[in-house]
Each structure stands twice: as C-alpha cells, then as structure tokens.
GUVEX-546663 format. One record per residue (C-alpha): residue in one letter; y negated, x negated, z; residue number from 1. Coordinates in steps of 0.2 Angstrom, whole numbers, plus 5000, padded with zeros to 4 digits. Each point is the difference from the previous one (the first is absolute). Layout:
NODE  residu     v     u     w  num
NODE       A     Y     X     Z  NUM
...
% end
This chain:
NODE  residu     v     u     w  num
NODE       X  5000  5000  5000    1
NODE       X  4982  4990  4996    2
NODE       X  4988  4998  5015    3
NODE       X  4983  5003  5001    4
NODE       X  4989  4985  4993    5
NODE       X  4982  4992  5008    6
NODE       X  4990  4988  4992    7
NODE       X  5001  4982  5008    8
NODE       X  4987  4987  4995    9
NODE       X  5012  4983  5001   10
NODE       X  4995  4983  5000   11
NODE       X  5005  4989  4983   12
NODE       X  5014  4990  5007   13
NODE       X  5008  5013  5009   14
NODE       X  5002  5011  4985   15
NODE       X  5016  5002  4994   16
NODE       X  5006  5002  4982   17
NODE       X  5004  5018  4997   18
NODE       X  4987  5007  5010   19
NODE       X  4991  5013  4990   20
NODE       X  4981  4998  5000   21
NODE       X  4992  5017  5009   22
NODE       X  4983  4998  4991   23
NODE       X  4992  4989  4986   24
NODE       X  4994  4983  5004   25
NODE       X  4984  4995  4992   26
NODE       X  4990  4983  5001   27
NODE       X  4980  4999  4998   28
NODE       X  4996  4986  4986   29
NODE       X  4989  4989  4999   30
NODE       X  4987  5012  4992   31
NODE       X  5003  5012  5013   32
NODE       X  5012  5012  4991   33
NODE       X  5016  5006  5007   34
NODE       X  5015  4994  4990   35
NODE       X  5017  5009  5001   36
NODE       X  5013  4988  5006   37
NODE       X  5017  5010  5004   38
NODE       X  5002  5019  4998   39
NODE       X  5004  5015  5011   40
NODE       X  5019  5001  5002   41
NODE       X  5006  4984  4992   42
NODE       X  5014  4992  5009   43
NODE       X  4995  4983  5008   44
NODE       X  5010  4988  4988   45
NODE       X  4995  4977  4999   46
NODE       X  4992  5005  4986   47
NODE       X  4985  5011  5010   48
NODE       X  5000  4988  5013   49
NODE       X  4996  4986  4991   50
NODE       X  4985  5009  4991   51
NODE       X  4994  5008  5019   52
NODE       X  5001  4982  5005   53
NODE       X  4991  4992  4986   54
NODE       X  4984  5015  5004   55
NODE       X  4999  4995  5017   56
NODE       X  5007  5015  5008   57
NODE       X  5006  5002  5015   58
NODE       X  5007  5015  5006   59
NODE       X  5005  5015  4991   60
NODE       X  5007  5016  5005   61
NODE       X  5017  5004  4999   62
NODE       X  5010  5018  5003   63
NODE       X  5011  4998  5015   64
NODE       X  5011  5011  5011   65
NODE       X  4992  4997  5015   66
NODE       X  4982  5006  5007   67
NODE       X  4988  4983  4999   68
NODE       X  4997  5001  5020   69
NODE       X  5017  5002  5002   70
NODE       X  5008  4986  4988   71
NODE       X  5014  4994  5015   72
NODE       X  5005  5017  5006   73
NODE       X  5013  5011  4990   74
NODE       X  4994  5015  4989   75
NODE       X  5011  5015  5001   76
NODE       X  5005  5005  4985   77
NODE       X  4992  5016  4993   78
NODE       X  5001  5011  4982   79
NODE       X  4991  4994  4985   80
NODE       X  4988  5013  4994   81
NODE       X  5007  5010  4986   82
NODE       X  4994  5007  4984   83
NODE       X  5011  5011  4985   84
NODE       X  5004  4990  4984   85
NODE       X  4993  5014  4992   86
NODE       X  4981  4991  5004   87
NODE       X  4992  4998  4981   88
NODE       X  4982  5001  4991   89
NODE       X  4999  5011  4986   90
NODE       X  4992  4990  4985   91
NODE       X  4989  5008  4987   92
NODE       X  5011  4993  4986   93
NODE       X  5020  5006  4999   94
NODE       X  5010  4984  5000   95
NODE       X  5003  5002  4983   96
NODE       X  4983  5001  4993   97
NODE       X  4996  4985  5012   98
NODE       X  5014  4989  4991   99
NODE       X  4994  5006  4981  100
NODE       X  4981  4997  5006  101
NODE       X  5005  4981  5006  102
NODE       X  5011  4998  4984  103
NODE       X  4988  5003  4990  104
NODE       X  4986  4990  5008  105
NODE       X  5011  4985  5001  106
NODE       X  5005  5001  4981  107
NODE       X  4982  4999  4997  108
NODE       X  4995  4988  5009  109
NODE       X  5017  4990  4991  110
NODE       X  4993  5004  4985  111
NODE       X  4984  4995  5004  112
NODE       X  5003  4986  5008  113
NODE       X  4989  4984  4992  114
NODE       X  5011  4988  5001  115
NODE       X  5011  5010  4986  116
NODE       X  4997  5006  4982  117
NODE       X  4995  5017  4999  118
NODE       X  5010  5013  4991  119
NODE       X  4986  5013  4995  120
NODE       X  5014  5014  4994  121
NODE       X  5009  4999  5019  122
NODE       X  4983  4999  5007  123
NODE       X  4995  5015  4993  124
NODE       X  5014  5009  5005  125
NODE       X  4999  4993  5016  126
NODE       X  4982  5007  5001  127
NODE       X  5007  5017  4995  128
NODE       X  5013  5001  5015  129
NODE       X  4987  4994  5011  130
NODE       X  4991  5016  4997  131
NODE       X  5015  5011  4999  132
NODE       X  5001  4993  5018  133
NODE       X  4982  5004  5005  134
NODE       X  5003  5017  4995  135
NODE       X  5014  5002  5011  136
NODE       X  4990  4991  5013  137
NODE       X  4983  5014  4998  138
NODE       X  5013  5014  5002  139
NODE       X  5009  4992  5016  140
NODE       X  4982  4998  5011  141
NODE       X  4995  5017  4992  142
NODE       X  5016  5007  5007  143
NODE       X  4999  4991  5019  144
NODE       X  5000  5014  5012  145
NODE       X  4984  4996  5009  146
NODE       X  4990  4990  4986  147
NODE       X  5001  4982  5009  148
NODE       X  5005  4985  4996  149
NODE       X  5010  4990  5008  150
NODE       X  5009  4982  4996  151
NODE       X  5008  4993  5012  152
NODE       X  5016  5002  4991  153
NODE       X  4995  4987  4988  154
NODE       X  4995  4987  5010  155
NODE       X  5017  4989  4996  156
NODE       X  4995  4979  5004  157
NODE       X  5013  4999  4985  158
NODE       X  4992  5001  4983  159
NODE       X  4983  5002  5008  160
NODE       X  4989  5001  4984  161
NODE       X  5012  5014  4991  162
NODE       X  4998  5009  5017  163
NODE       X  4981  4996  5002  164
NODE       X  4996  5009  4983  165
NODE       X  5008  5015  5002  166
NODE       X  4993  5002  5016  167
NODE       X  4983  4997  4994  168
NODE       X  5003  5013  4987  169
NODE       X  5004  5014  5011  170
NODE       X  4986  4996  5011  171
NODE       X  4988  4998  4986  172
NODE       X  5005  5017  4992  173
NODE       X  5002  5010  5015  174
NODE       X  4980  4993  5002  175
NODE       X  4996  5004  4981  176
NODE       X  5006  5018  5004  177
NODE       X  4988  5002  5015  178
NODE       X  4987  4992  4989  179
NODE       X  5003  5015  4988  180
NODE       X  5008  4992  4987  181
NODE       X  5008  5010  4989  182
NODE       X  5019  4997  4994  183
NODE       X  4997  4988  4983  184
NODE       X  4987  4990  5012  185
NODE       X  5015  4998  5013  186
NODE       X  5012  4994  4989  187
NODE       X  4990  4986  4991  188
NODE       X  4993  4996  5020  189
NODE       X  5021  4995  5004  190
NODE       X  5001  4991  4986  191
NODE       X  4986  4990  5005  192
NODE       X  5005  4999  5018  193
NODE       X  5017  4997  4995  194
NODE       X  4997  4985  4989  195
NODE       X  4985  4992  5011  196
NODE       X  5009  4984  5007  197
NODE       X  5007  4996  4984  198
NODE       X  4992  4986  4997  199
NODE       X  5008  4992  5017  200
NODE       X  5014  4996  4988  201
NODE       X  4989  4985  4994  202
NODE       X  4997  4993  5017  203
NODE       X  5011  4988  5009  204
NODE       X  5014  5005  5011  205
NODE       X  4997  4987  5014  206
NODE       X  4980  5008  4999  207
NODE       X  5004  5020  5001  208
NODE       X  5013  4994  5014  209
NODE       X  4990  4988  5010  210
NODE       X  5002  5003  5018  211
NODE       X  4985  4989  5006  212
NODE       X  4980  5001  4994  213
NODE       X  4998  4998  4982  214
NODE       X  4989  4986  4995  215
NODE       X  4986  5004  4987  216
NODE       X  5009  4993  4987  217
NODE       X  5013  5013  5003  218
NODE       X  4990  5014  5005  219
NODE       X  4990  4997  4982  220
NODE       X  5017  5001  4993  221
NODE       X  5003  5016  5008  222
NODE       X  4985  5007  4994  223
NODE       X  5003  5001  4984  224
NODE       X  5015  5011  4998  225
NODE       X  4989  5014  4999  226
NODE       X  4992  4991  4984  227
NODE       X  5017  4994  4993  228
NODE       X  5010  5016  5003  229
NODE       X  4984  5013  4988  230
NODE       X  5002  4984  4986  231
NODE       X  5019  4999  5002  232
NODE       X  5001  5019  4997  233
NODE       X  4985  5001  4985  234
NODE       X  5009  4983  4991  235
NODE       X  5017  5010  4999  236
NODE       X  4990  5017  4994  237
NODE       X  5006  5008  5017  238
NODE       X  4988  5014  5005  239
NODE       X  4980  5002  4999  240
NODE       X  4985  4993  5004  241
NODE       X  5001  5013  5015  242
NODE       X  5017  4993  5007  243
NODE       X  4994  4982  4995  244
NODE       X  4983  5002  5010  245
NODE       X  5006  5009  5016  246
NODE       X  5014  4985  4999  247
NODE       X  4987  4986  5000  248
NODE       X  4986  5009  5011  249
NODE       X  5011  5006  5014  250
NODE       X  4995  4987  5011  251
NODE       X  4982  5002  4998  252
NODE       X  4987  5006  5016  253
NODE       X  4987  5011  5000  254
NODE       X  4989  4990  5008  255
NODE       X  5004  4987  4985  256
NODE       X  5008  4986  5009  257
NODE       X  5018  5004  4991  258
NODE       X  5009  4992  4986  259
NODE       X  5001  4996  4985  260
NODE       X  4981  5006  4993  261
NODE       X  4992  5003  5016  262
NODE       X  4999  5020  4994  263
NODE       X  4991  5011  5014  264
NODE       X  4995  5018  5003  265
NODE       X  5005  5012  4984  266
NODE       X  5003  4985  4990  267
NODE       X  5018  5001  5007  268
NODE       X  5010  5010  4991  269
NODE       X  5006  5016  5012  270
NODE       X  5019  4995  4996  271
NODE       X  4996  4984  5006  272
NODE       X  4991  5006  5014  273
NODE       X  5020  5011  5007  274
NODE       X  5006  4986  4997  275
NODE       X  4993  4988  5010  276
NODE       X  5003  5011  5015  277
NODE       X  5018  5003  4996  278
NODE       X  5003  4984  4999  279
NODE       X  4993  4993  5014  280
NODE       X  5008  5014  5012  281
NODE       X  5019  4998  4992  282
NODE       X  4996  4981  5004  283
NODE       X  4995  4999  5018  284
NODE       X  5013  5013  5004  285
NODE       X  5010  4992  4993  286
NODE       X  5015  4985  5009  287
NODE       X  4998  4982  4990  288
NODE       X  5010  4985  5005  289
NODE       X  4984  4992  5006  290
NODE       X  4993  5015  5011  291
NODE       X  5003  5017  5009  292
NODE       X  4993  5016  4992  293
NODE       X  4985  5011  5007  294
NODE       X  5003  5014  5009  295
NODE       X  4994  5014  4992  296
NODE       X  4985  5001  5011  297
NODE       X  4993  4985  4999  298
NODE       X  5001  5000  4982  299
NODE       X  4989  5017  4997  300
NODE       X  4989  4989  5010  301
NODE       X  4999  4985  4990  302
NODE       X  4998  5011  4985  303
NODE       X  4986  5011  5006  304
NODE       X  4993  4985  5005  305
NODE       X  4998  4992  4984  306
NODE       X  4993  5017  4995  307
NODE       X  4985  5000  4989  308
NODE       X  5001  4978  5001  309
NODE       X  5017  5000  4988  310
NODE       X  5006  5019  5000  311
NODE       X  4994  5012  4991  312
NODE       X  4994  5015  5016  313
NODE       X  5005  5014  4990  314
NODE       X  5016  4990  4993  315
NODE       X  5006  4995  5021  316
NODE       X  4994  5020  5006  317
NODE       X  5013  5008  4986  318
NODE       X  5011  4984  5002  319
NODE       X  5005  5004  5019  320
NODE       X  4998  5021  4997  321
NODE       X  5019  5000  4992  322
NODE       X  5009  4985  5011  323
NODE       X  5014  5003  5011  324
NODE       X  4999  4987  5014  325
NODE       X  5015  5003  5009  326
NODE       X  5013  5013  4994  327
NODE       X  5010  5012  5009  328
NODE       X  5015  4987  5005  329
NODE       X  4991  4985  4999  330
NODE       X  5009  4988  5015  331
NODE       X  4983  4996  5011  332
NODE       X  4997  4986  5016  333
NODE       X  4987  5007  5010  334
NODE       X  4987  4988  5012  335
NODE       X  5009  5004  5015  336
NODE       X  5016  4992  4991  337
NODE       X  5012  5017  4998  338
NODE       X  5005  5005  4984  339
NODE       X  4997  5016  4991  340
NODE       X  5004  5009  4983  341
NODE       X  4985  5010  4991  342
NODE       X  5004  5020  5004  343
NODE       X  4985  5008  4994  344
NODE       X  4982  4991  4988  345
NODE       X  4987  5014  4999  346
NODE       X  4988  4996  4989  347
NODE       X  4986  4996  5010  348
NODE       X  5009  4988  5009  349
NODE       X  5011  4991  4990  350
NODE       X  4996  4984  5008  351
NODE       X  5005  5009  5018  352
NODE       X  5015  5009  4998  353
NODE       X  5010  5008  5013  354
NODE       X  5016  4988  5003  355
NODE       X  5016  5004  5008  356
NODE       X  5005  4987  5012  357
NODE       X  5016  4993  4995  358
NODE       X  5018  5007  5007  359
NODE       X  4991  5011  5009  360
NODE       X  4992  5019  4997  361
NODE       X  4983  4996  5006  362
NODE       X  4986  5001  4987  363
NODE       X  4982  4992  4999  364
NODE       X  4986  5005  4992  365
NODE       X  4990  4985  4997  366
NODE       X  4984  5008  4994  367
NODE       X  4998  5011  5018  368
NODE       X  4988  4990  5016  369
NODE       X  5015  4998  5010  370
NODE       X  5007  4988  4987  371
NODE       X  4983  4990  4994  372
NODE       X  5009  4984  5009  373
NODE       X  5015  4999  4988  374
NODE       X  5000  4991  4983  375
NODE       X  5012  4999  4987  376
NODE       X  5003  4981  4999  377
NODE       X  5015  4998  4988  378
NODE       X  5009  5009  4985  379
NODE       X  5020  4996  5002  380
NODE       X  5014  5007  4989  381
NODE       X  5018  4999  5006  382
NODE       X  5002  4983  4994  383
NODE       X  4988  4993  5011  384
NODE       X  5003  5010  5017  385
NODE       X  5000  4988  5017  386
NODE       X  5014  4998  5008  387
NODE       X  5005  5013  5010  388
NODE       X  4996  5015  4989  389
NODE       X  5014  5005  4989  390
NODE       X  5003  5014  4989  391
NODE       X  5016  5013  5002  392
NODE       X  5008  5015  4991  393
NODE       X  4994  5015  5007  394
NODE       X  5016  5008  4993  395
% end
C-alpha cells in the first residue's frame, strides 16, 4: 500500500540515487536570471548530480515517507489518495482529426524544407490538404459546446514545432472568429497560423534547441526565420502575398521595436497581429527541455502586459474571450500542496475554477473569499503524478 509523501530539503551528499526530486531546482546566473537545472519528478540518477554539483547547489528537495521533523521516528503507513482511471480532458479536436492535421503539417513542412528540391506538383497538393484540414478544423471550434478553446492536449515535448502550429492555429481562429471574421477569412488565417514557423526549418538544430542564453549571433539567426520562411514559401509559388506577409511580420510590435522591418501600429497586417499572440501564449505554456511552462495565469499576465507595447489591445481582449484555461478534468496542485481535478469553469472565472480535492468528495470554489489564499501552482497529467497518488478502476 503507498504511504503518504512530505517534502524533505536534503543536503548534496546525503542524497541518494533514486530519490525523486519534489520540486524543480533552479540556479540564478550570472545575469541574474533563473536557469532550470533538474525538473520536478525526475529520479536522482550520477547524471543529475553531477550537473547540481557543477551549479553549486546544495540542497534539494526530495519526496520522502517520513514528515521532515520527524526523519528518525517511524511513519505509520496510511492509503494513498485515490482517483478513477476514467480522469481525462476533452480536446477540441477528435484524435483523428488531430493526427490528419499534424500529418499534414509535417508533409509540408518535408516538402518545404530548404535544404531539399522542391516538387511544385506535391506541393500543391499538399497545400490543398492543408486546407481540406482547415476546413475540418473551422467546423470542429464552431461545433465546441461552449465556444472556448482550449490546447492543452497538444502540448506534446515530442515533435514540438508540428504541435506548436496547430496549436497556434486554433487559438488564432477561435480569435479571428471573435474578431468577426467571417468563414473564407478564418480559413486563409489557419493557413497562416499553421505555416508561421516554417521557416525554423532553415535554422540550426543546436540554436532552436539551446538550453542556455543565446548569443547575438544566434539570436540574429533566429530572427530571421520569420523572413526566410514568407521567401521560402513565395520562391516555391506556395500561397499569397497575404500568407507570405503575415509569415514574415508575425513577429513585429506595435510599438515598432519588432522584427524584421520594424512595422508598427496598422502597418501590421491584422493576421500578423493573431498571430503573434497565439504564438507567444502556446510558447510560454508550453514544457521545453530548457524550462517549465507558465501557468495559465501568469501568462494572461505577461500577455496583457505587453498590451498595446507588442499586442495588438483589441487582438489580446478577443484573444483571451474564447480560451479555456483549465478544463473540466484538468489534474491541478493547489498552493497549499493538495491535489485537485477541475469540476466545474464558469466563464467568468476560468482562471478560478471550483476544484475537487483529490480522493475525496470535498469541492472548492476558488473564485469565492474563503478561498482567495489558494493558487493553482501546477498542471500534471497522470504521467507525471508524485508519488503517492495513483489511479484505480472504479469498476
């Protein structure tokens, strides 16, 4: 039977390999920045300490079966919390129109890809599936039960970029919609969003994958994807100069301080201007290998922030208006450390929902004054559960 687990802070040298890490370590850089060093829930391995050792650390926290105060005394054994199997999210998308939509982006971008000679007749047709797919994707967010978006079942580490553009597809069409755009707007807007990292196919591997600070050289290289992927696309006779400008000016700023042309204001094309939010959202919700995602929350934060300075207003209002920030059945860790699934998101208050406390019938409304105190902290999925909590057939 698995015992209750508490969070022990242990010394370096007494840690022992196999101990699984409670929380994530970080380290402050030299500029002051907080680096990731070693993840939530990895499993302490020679590997991990040799990298905490070579950052200086020197204690981290660990799960345990014994209270911290209480590290010599024995810790009766008590049931694991308990939650059905039958725990999932509910996607937008059906699993199959997910698979043909990230088919169909990955032929593209194969097609596409610079470093090949381009085939215009399979191009072409590859185009024409694309926007079958579009199709299929307008009708699917048209269709959602309560008209919001949500992505969360696309956020997959592996094959980020397939899964990054589909994302910032939906988000930028559910966006158009609220804007008031009509159907043949919608479609051509996914194409857009679909297509708008293409030109990450001309940067480097070890630069899109760099887990420190990018120097300027390769942050100058980065830039230029944005450029590379509108010329890629107009050289093979791929699209318009509509899907080629809201390629290259999608990471432009309205205060002018953006990339490539310095656009500002109404120079930036409206597609341009979804995009850029879509984008930046999927990406800082999103997990990399070289840091943790933002919690919903804090990202509407950075995005308002940047409201009016790099965001469009109107864009970020409609932008929010149709996004599901935690779905009904969406595993939650709450501030005071207890673990919750989603019940119940009202629309004024998707970012508080009510919460039922795992293996138990108790439910919280986080939007009420008594509960003002609690914060979601962390998404988890059943992969990814600390020890302790375990799923079992209800049946």
């Amino acid at each position: 039977m698995a015992k209750i687990m508490y969070i022990r802070n242990i010394e370096l040298e007494n840690v022992k390999l196999g101990m699984r890490l409670a929380e994530s370590v970080y380290t402050i850089t030299d500029t002051n920045n907080s680096m990731l060093v070693a993840r939530k829930g990895y499993e302490v391995d020679d590997k991990i300490l040799r990298v905490l050792e070579r950052f200086g650390v020197e204690t981290i926290p660990v799960w345990s079966r014994t209270k911290p105060e209480e590290e010599n005394e024995p810790q009766a054994e008590k049931p694991a919390p308990k939650l059905e199997k039958r725990v999932w999210v509910k996607g937008v998308l059906s699993e199959d129109l997910k698979k043909e939509a990230l088919g169909s982006i990955k032929q593209l971008f194969s097609i596409l890809d610079p470093q090949r000679t381009t085939n215009m007749t399979t191009a072409y047709q590859s185009v024409r599936n694309l926007d079958s797919v579009m199709g299929d994707l307008l009708r699917a967010v048209a269709h959602d039960e309560r008209g919001l978006i949500h992505i969360s079942d696309l956020k997959h580490y592996d094959e980020y970029t397939y899964h990054h553009s589909l994302s910032v597809s939906l988000l930028s069409i559910s966006t158009g919609k609220e804007l008031g755009l009509d159907s043949e707007d919608l479609l051509r807007l996914g194409r857009c969003a679909m297509l708008h990292d293409i030109g990450k196919q001309a940067i480097p591997l070890e630069i899109l994958h760099k887990k420190g600070r990018l120097d300027k050289d390769e942050f100058d290289s980065i830039k230029r994807h944005s450029a590379m992927g509108a010329l890629n696309l107009k050289a093979n006779a791929v699209g318009d100069v509509e899907l080629w400008n809201s390629i290259m000016f999608h990471h432009e700023k309205i205060n002018g301080k953006g990339y490539p042309k310095g656009l500002e204001g109404d120079e930036i094309p409206l597609f341009s201007k979804i995009i850029s939010v879509a984008d930046v959202y999927d990406a800082i919700t999103s997990y990399r290998p070289y840091r943790s995602p933002m919690l919903p929350a804090n990202a509407v934060d950075h995005i308002y922030q940047d409201a009016g300075v790099a965001f469009d207003h109107n864009v970020v209002n409609a932008f929010f208006e149709k996004l599901e920030f935690y779905p009904v059945n969406t595993i939650v860790e709450l501030s005071d450390e207890r673990l919750g699934i989603v019940s119940k998101s009202e629309l004024e208050n998707r970012l508080r929902p009510a919460i039922r406390i795992w293996g138990t019938d108790e439910i919280i409304h986080l939007s009420t004054p008594e509960h003002t105190h609690l914060q979601i902290t962390d998404i988890l999925s059943h992969t990814n559960l600390p020890p302790g909590y375990e799923f079992v057939d209800k049946d």
